[in-house]
Steps between C-alpha positions, in 0.01 A plus 500: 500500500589172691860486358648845597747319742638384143479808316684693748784249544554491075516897659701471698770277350500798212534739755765339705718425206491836403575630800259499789640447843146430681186225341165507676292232546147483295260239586254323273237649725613888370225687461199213561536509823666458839844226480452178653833430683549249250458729223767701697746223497446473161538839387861459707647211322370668124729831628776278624536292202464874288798653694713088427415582140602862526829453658548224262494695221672812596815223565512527848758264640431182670119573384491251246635203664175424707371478139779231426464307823154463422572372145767295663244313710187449266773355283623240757167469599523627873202566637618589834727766328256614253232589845740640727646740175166576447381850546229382719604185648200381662275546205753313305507194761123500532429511161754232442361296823175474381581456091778327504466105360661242727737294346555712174843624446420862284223711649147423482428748203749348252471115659713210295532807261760714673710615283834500792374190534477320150830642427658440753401120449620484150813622577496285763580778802347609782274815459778790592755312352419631145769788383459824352207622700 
């Protein structure tokens, strides 16, 4: 109980690759009571990122390349990429909004350790610029 939303999403991405056309929505609320509408909107982005997974892996085409635009923009350290590829958008820019060190280059979690940035440096490159990725 209190994770369900994740449970039926790891579901649901099994279920979906195998062959399920249709994903419901669980919330972490499922069976301990009534949803919040946050634990709604939760339970929505858990399915939707089940059904990306899904489609990923049963090779649907053009499904993957969200996946590689994303990649694409951590690398190069885009941050205004990164939130608006997001699968929830505004979560992404408030979280970022409120965490997010001024002045540092590589996100607030890694700091004067990101690892775009540091090689990036060395090779002396802008973050993006760095082949093979």
């Amino acid at each position: 109980p209190g994770y369900d939303h994740i449970t039926a999403a790891i579901g649901g991405a099994v279920a979906g690759a195998a062959g399920a056309d249709f994903l419901c929505y669980v919330t972490s609320a499922e069976h301990l009571g009534l949803p919040r509408v946050s634990d709604v909107r939760e339970g929505v982005m858990a399915s939707r990122i089940a059904a990306h997974a899904a489609d990923v892996a049963k090779g649907i085409s053009g499904a993957a390349d969200w996946d590689r635009q994303m990649a694409q923009a951590r690398k190069s350290l885009d941050w205004k990429a990164q939130i608006n590829l997001a699968v929830d958008p505004e979560r992404a820019r408030a979280i970022y909004r409120e965490r997010q060190s001024e002045g540092v280059e590589g996100c607030s979690m890694c700091g004067e350790l990101c690892a775009m940035k540091i090689v990036s440096d060395h090779l002396g490159v802008k973050a993006g610029e760095i082949s093979g990725c």
